[in-house]
C-alpha positions in Angstrom: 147.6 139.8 111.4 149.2 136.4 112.4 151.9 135.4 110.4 150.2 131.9 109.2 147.8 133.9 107.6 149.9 136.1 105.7 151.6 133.1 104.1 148.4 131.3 103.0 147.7 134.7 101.4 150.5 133.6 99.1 149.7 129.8 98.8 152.1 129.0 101.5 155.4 129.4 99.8 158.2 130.8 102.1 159.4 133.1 99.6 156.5 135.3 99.6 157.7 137.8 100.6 159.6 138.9 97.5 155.8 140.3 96.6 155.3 142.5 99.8 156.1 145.7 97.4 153.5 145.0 94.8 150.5 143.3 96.7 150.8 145.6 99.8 151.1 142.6 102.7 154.3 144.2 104.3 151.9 147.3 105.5 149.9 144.5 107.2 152.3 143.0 109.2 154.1 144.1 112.1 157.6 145.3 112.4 158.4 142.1 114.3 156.9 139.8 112.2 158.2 141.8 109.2 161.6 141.6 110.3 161.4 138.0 111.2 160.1 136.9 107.5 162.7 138.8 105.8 165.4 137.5 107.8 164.1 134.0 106.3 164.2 134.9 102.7 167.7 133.4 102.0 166.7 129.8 103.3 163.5 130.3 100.7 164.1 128.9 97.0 165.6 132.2 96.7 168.9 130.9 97.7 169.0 128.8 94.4 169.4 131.8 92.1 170.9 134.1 94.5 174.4 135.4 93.5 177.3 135.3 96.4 178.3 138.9 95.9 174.1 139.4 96.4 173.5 137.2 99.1 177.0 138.8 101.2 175.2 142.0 100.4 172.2 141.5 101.7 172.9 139.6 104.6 175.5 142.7 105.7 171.7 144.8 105.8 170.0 142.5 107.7 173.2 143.4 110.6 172.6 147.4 109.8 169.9 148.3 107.9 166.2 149.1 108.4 163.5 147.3 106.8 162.2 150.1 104.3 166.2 148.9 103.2 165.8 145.2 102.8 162.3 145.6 101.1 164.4 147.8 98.7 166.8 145.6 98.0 164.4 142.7 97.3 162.8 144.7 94.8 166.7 145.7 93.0 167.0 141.9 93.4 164.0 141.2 91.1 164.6 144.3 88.8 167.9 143.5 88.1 166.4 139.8 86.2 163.2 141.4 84.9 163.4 141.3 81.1 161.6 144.6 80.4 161.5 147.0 83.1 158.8 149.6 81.3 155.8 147.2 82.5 155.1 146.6 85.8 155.0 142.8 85.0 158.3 140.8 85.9 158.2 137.7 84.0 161.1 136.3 85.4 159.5 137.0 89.0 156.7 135.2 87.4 158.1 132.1 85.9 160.0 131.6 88.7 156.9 131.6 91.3 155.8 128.9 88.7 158.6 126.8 89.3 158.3 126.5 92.7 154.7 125.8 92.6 155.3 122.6 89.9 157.9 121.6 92.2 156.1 121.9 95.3 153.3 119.9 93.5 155.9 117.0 91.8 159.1 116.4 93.8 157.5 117.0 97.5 159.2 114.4 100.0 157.0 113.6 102.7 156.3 117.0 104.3 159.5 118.8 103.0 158.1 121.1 99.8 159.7 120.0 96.5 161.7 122.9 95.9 164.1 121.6 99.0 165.2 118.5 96.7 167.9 118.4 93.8 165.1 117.8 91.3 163.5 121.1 92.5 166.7 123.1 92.6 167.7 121.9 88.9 163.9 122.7 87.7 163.7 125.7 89.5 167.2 127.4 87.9 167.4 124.9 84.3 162.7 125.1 84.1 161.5 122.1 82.4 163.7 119.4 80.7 163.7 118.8 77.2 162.7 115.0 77.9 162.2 112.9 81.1 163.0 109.4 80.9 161.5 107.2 83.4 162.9 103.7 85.1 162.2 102.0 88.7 163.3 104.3 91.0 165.4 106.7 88.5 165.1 109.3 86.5 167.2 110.9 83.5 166.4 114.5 82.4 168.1 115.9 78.9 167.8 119.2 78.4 169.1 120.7 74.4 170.5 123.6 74.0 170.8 125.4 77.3 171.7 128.8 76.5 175.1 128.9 77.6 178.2 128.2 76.5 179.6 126.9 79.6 176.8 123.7 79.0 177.4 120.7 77.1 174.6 120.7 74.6 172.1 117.4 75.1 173.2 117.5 78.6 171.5 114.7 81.0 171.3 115.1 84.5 170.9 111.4 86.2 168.8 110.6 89.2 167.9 108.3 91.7 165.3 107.5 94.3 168.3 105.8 97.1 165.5 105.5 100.0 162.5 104.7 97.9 160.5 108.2 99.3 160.5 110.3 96.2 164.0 111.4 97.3 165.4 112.0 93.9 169.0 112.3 94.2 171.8 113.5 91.3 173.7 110.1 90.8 175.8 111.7 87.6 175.5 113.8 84.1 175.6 111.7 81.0 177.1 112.2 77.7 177.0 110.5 74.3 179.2 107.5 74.5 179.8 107.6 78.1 180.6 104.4 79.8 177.7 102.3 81.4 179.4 99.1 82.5 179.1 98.2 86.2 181.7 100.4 87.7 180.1 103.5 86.3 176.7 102.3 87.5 178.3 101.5 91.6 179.6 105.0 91.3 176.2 106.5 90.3 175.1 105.1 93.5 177.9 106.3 95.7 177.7 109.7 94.4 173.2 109.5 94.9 174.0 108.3 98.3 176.3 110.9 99.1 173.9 113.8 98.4 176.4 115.8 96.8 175.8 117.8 93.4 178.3 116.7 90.6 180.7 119.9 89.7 179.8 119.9 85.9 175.7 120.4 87.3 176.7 123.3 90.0 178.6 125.2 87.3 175.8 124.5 84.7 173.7 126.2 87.4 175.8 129.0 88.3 175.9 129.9 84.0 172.3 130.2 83.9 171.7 132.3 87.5 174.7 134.5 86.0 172.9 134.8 82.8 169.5 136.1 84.4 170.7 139.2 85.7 170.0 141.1 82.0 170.0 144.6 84.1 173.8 144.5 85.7 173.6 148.3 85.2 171.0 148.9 87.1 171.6 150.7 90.9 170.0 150.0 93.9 169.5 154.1 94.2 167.2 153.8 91.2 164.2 151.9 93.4 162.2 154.1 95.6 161.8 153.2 99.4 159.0 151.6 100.7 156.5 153.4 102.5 155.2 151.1 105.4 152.6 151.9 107.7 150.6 152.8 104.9 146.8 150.9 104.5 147.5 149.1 101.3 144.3 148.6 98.5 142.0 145.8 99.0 143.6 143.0 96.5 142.2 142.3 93.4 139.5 139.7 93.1 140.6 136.9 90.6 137.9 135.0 88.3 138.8 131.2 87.3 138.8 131.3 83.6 139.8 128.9 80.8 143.8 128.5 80.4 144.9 131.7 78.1 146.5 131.3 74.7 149.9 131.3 73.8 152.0 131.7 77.5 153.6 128.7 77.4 157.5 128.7 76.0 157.4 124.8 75.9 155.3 122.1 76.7 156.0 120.7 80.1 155.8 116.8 79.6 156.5 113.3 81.4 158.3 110.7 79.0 158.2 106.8 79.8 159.3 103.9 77.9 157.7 100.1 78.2 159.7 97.6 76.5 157.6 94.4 75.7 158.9 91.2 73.2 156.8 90.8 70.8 155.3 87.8 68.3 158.3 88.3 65.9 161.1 88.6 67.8 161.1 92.1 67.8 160.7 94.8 70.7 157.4 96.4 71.2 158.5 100.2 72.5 155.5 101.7 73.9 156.2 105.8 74.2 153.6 107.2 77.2 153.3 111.6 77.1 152.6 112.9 80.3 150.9 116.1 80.8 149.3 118.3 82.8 146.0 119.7 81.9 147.4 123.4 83.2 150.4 123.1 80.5 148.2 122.7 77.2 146.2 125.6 75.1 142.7 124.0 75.7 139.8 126.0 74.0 136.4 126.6 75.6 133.3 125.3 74.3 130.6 125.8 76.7 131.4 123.6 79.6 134.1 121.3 77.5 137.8 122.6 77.0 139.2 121.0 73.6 142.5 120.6 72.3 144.5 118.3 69.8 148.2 116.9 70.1 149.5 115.9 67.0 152.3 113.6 68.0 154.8 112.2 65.6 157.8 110.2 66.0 160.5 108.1 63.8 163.3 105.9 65.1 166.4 105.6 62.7 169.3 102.9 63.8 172.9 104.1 63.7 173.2 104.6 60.2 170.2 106.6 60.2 167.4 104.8 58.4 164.1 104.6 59.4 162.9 101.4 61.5 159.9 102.6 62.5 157.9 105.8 62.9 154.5 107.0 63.9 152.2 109.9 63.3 148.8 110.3 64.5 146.3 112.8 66.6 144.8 112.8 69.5 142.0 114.8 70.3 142.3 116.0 74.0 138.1 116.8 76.0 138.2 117.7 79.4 135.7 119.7 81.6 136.6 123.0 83.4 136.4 121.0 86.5 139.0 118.9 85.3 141.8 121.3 84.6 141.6 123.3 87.7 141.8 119.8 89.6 145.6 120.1 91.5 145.2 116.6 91.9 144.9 115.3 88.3 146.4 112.5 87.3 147.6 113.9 84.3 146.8 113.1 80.2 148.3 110.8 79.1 148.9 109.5 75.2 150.7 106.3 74.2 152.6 105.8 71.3 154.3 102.4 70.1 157.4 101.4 67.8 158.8 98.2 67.0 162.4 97.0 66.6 165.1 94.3 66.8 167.4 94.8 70.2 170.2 97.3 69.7 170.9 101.1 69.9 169.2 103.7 68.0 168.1 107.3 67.9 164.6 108.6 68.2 163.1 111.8 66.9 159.9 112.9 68.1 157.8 115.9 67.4 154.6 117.2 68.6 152.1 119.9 68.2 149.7 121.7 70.2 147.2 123.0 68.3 145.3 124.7 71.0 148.8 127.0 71.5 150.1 126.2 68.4 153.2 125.3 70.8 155.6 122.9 68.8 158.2 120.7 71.0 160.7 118.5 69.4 163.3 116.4 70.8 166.0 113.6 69.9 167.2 111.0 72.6 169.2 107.6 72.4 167.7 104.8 73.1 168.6 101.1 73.6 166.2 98.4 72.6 167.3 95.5 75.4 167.7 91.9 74.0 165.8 89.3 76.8 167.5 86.4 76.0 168.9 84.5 78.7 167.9 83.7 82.2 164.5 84.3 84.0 163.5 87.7 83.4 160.6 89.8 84.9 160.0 92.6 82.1 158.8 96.2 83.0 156.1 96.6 85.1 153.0 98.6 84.1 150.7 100.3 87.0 147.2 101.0 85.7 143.8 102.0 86.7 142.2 99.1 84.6 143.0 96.4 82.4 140.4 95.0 80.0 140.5 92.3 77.6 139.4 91.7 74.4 136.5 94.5 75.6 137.1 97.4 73.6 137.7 97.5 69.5 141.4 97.4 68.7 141.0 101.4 67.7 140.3 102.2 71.3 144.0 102.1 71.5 144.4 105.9 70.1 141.5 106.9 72.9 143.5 109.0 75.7 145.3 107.4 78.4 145.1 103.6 76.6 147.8 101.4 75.4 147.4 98.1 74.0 149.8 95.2 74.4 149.2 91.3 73.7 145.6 92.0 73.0 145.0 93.5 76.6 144.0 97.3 76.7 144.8 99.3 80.2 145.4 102.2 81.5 148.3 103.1 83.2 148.7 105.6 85.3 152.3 107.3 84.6 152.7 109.2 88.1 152.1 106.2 90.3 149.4 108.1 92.2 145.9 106.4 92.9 143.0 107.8 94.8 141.3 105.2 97.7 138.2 104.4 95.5 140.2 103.2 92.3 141.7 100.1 91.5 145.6 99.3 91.5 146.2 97.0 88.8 149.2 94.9 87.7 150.6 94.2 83.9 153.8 92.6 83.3 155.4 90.2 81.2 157.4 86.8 82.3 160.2 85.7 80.1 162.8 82.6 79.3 160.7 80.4 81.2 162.1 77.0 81.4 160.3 74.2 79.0 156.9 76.1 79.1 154.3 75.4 75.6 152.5 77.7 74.6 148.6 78.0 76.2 149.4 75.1 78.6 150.2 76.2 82.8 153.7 76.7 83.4 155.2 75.5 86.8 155.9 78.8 88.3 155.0 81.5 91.3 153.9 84.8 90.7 153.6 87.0 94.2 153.3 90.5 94.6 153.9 91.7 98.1 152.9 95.8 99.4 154.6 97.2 102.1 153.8 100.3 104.2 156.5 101.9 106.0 158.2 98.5 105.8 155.8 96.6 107.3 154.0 93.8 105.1 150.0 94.6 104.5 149.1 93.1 101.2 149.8 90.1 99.7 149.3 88.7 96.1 149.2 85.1 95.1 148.5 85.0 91.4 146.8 82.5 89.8 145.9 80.8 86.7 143.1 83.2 85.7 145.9 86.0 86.5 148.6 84.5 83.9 148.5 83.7 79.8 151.0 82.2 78.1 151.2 83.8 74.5 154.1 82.4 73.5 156.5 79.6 74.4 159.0 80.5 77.5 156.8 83.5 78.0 153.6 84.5 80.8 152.2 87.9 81.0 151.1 88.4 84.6 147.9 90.8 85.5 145.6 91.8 88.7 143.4 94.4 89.6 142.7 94.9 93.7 140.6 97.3 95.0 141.9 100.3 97.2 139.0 101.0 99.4 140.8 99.0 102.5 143.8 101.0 102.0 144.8 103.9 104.0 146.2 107.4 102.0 150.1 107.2 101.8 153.0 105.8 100.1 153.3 101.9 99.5 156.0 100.1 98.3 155.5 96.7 95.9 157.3 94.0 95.2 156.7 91.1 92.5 158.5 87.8 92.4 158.6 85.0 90.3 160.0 81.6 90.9 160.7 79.5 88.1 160.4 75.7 90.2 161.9 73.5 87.6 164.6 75.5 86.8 165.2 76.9 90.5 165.6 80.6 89.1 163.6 83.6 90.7 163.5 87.1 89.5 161.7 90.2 91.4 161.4 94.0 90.8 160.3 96.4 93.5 158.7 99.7 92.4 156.8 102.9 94.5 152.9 104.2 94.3 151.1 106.6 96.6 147.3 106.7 97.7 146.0 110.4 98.8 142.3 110.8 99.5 139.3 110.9 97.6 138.9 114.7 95.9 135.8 116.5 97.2 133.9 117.5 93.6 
């Protein structure tokens, strides 16, 4: 059997071959392409949560031992992290297969797999974050109450996109009260750009790979050899069924925040939940999976009173079709709060009730004041926009949020597929001397690059700009994707302000794959 098909046997994944002794595959293959594949297991994942002494110790067999020895000592590997050894089930082994799938699913860049990026590596040994906080090309994830001792508790590990390819790099770890003036933010870069891992995030790593091994007792004399030449049973056929009940130890989420200026001088905060159909307890009904998130969520300032607060449910339908999708764009569920500019502290709780899974978590967050010079707000990619279309409660239906009497829906991940729509939505402030409902003497542009080379061009125009209030435009366009070829695009929107000679722009990222075959 060619080696190519022994990995798609194990959907591709390098480190496969940690599963030769339980599915058989390693009586398959030849000595030659046996010894070959286990000589590549250290530049697998597996290096991530490999210890030195384990990794020395290993690489000394690969000089003098057989291969009925290095299959062995994979399988001590394993054993030594497998929280109960009386089944044959090694949930560690498990979990962290899972891992490396989400990553290889999330962070890929370009054809390199998404484990082999610092987003992957800190997923893979830390699993999901607590809370993912979103901005043009960066990324904060928090994580509460890491179970060591040796970790900072609310501890936020700082990314950033340097090239613009889904290249996620660690810029820095933050803390409560740390500094966030310019110097700090120049040396976020420098430390993104030189790709190297901050010392407080390696040792944070190196706690929780030292915490896994639960069996140190255990010898490598205590795991049988492997017999090889052996014909190994057929493998078992696998049935696609609804999602099971109650495996989940969190809720593996997306967080992003839109900040919009209101009609009373406060701060719309619209919250967006990202998830993936996989990650929530859906029950079967006939051809229909159902489940309901009951989202809540209260924002106190720094005396801890309550400015605002939400609590409502959403009732998630999706077909069987739909969750076993790989390319799905997600569920998504808006939430909004309102306040005056300043710093404050948000709580937010929510509940599967398909799973009865209950995540909770508490993050700062800064409510930006827009006063001042011309300033191009956040920019919202969607699937649609509508207008004054659907009832003002069609803002609790999935995947909507409503701002400035427009309804869209964004699409959180940036991915489209050829035959949807890209649409725009953005908001235009401290326009000079503009009235409100009369044309304003600015430029709105959009420009989309591919691989640096200009295909698309946007001029906006006055059907593609309102004026809701004075000094203030919102900006919005849908364009077709059909002309587009799959791949990743880069976008940039600029805005002139001609009388007062001010311009402001904002570049962000999206991708187009294919059309999915039902």
């Amino acid at each position: 059997m060619k080696k190519t098909i022994f990995f798609s046997l194990f959907a591709g994944l390098y480190l496969m071959v940690s599963w030769l002794l339980s599915h058989g595959a390693a009586q398959q293959m030849s000595e030659k392409e046996l010894r070959k594949t286990l000589v590549e297991w250290l530049d697998s994942p597996i290096a991530y949560i490999i210890s030195p002494k384990e990794k020395s110790a290993y690489m000394l067999k690969l000089k003098h031992d057989k291969t009925e020895e290095l299959l062995r000592y994979i399988e001590y590997f394993w054993r030594r992290r497998d929280p109960d050894l009386s089944t044959p089930t090694n949930e560690f082994r498990d979990e962290f297969f899972r891992r490396v799938a989400h990553c290889n699913t999330r962070y890929a860049i370009g054809k390199r797999y998404g484990w082999d990026s610092q987003r992957g590596r800190v997923y893979i040994v830390f699993g999901p974050p607590s809370e993912i906080m979103k901005g043009i090309q960066s990324e904060s994830w928090t994580y509460y109450n890491l179970p060591s001792d040796r970790i900072q508790q609310n501890f936020t590990i700082e990314f950033i996109d340097v090239r613009g390819n889904n290249d996620y790099r660690i810029s820095g770890t933050k803390y409560p009260g740390k500094d966030k003036g310019e110097a700090y933010m120049e040396a976020r870069l420098s430390r993104a750009l030189s790709n190297t891992i901050p010392r407080e995030v390696t040792e944070g790593l190196e706690a929780i790979n030292e915490m896994a091994v639960i069996n140190p007792e255990l010898k490598l004399t205590d795991i049988s050899l492997p017999v090889l030449g052996e014909k190994p049973l057929p493998p078992e056929e696998k049935k696609i069924e609804k999602p099971e009940r109650g495996v989940l130890s969190n809720i593996p989420f997306d967080l992003q925040r839109v900040f919009f200026r209101s009609d009373n001088s406060k701060v719309e905060i619209a919250i967006g939940f990202l998830f993936q159909p996989s990650d929530l307890g859906f029950r079967q009904k006939e051809e229909t999976l159902k489940t309901v998130l009951n989202i809540e969520g209260e924002l106190l300032d720094s005396r801890g009173n309550k400015v605002d607060a939400f609590q409502k449910k959403t009732e998630i339908l999706i077909s069987i079709q739909e969750w076993g999708n790989e390319k799905h764009p997600g569920i998504s569920v808006w939430r909004s709060l309102e306040a005056i500019p300043g710093k404050y502290h948000i709580n937010i709780k929510f509940e599967d009730e398909g799973n009865r899974q209950i995540q909770s978590l508490r993050a700062e967050l800064e409510v930006p004041d827009f006063g001042g010079e011309l300033f191009l707000g956040t920019i919202i990619l969607a699937s649609e926009i509508m207008s004054d279309v659907l009832q003002e409660s069609s803002g609790e239906e999935v995947g909507i949020l409503q701002i400035d009497g427009f309804l869209m829906k964004p699409r959180m991940n940036a991915v489209f597929s050829s035959d949807e729509s890209l649409c725009l939505f953005f908001q235009i402030l401290n326009i000079s001397e503009v009235v409100q409902n009369r044309r304003s003497d600015i430029a709105v542009n959009a420009y989309i690059f591919k691989e640096e080379k200009l295909v698309h061009q946007i001029i906006f125009s006055d059907n593609n700009l309102t004026y809701p209030r004075e000094n203030e435009a919102i900006g919005h366009f849908c364009s077709s994707l059909v002309n587009f070829d799959v791949g990743e695009y880069a976008l940039v929107i600029q805005v002139k302000d001609k009388k007062a000679k001010k311009d402001s722009a904002k570049k962000l990222f999206f991708t187009i794959d294919p059309v999915s075959a039902d």
